[in-house]
C-alpha angles and dihedrals in degrees: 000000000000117000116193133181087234124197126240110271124233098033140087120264127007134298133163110265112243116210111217096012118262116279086026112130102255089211127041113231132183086233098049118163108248086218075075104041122103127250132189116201117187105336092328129100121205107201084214145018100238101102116189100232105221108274115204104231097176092217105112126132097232090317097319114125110248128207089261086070089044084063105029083054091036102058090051090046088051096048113066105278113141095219143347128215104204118234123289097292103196118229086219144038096235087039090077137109100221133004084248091064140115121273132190089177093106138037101234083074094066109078101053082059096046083057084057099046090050092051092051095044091046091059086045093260133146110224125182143165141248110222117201159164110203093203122190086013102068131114094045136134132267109258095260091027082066095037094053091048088061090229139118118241100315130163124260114238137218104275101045080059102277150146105210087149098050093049107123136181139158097280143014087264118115122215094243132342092268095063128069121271104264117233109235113250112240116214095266092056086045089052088047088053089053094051095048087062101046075053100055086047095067090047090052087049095058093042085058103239117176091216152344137241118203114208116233101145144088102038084298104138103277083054103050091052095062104053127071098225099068097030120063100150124147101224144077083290110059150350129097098330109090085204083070109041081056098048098082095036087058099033085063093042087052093058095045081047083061106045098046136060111180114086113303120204129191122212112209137179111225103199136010099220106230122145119266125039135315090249134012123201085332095315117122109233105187123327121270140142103323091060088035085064092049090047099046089041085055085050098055084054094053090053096260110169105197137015109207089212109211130139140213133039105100100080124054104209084048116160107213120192107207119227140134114285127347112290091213096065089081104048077058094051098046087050099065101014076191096067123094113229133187135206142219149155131093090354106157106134104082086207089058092049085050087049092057092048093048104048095044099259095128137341099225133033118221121200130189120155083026090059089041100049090045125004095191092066089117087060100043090036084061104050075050089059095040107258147098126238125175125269121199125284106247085049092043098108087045089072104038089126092070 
């Protein structure tokens, strides 16, 4: 009998091959957690349900992926998630946080992404992207950029690499009195938007993503244009209607909808956050869960396959109240049982995330700070819920005790 360390067939370079793949039950049980359950969405199976939520890294080369993020999306693809959705990757150059952030405008950002997805396919994980426009919020600082600086949200300016005179939004409104007066986006621009991201998704297509997030959360453009705080416009697109502060947002997911055929997911913010009601005598306030039901149930229509349920971002003076996971996601849930809903937000006890699972809050659960702070959460969340998944084979004496 010959015995081999074989490679992982169907990618490029060599990787030992994990049977079963890494964060799969070892051993099938009648009382299985669903955290560790497969689902397929679309034409796409996850072989969990531990998704890794985009996490902004600020460590891009003019919007080309670097090896820190080899290595920042790899030790999560080699340690039991079920799938990643890489950071926000803006469709534009102007359409970015900080100077410092992804970009999918141009094709010679393609091949350090193509390197990623292989890694993370070769260790049998799903790996995706968030494309987005942030809007209002662009031309800011990385997070410690900003902190060392001593200063609040503040837009970069031209000569630390900046575009404080290209940033756009839905209306004249900035995010906060620290950041630039955004110029409101016409129709045409609007038009242009739409087609930079039909753009990206063919690139998306010939890196060999599994799926795409688009971004509509945290006061980023999509996000801006739904809520009445931050989009006061006259015409078909805003103002007070809430039929018409969706119309772009879904008007460009329809489009995405269209030119892709792997699973789509939608990030939304489901309430902004500020102080007083959703809605006052008939008059919107700020958006919040009432709209997001409405949203999310246009985006089922659509054949949206996911909303990545968050909250916050698009209001400067927000009041968050900090629990774990976003309460939302649920009343989206209960309003079309057949959407699939995911969850996010402060999630660190893997019987809680079951919890979750098990009682119809959400069908997935996202993590960010809890990945970051320890990728092998999959492998350690199971031994909490009593069973044994594999790790990988070069960890594999590392967990001997589960």
């Amino acid at each position: 009998m010959k015995f081999t360390n074989d490679g992982v067939p169907g990618v490029s370079g060599y990787f030992p091959y994990n049977d079963p793949e890494i964060g799969t039950p070892l051993k099938k049980t009648e009382s299985m957690p669903l955290l560790f359950t497969p689902i397929t969405i679309r034409n796409v199976t996850f072989k969990n349900r531990i998704f890794a939520a985009p996490m902004c890294q600020y460590s891009s080369d003019n919007g080309h992926a670097t090896d820190w993020h080899l290595v920042h999306i790899g030790s999560m693809a080699s340690r039991g998630v079920g799938a990643i959705c890489m950071e926000a990757t803006s469709v534009v150059p102007e359409g970015r946080i900080s100077p410092e952030d992804a970009g999918l405008w141009t094709d010679s950002q393609m091949e350090p992404l193509k390197r990623i997805v292989n890694f993370a396919h070769a260790q049998g994980t799903r790996i995706g992207v968030q494309l987005a426009h942030a809007g209002r919020k662009a031309s800011t600082y990385a997070p410690w950029v900003r902190e060392r600086a001593g200063v609040r949200n503040t837009t970069v300016s031209i000569e630390e690499n900046g575009w404080p005179n290209e940033v756009v939004g839905p209306s004249p409104i900035p995010w906060s009195e620290d950041l630039v007066e955004p110029k409101e986006l016409n129709k045409d621009q609007l038009t242009e938007i739409e087609e930079a991201f039909i753009a990206s998704i063919k690139r998306c297509q010939e890196i060999g993503f599994d799926f795409i997030e688009i971004h509509g959360a945290h006061g980023y453009l999509l996000s801006s244009f739904v809520s009445p705080l931050s989009n006061i416009r006259s015409d078909e697109f805003g103002g007070q209607l809430l039929e018409n502060r969706l119309r772009w947002p879904l008007q460009l997911i329809k489009r995405c909808r269209d030119a892709w055929s792997k699973p789509l997911f939608v990030r939304i913010s489901a309430t902004d956050w500020a102080e007083g009601p959703e809605q006052e005598n008939g008059v919107w306030k700020q958006f919040g869960i009432e709209q997001s039901k409405v949203y999310a149930s246009e985006m089922y229509k659509l054949g949206i396959d996911l909303v990545h349920v968050s909250s916050g971002g698009n209001w400067s003076n927000q009041k968050i109240i900090v629990v774990p996971g976003v309460p939302y996601a649920e009343s989206i849930k209960q309003a079309n049982p057949q959407q699939l809903v995911g969850v996010v937000g402060v999630i660190t006890d893997p019987k809680l995330a079951e919890a979750y699972l098990q009682e119809g809050k959400a069908d997935i659960i996202f993590l960010a700070r809890a990945l970051m702070r320890n990728p092998h959460w999959p492998l350690e969340a199971a031994e909490q819920l009593g069973i044994r998944v594999k790790a990988a084979n070069q960890y594999e004496r590392a967990f001997d005790r589960l």
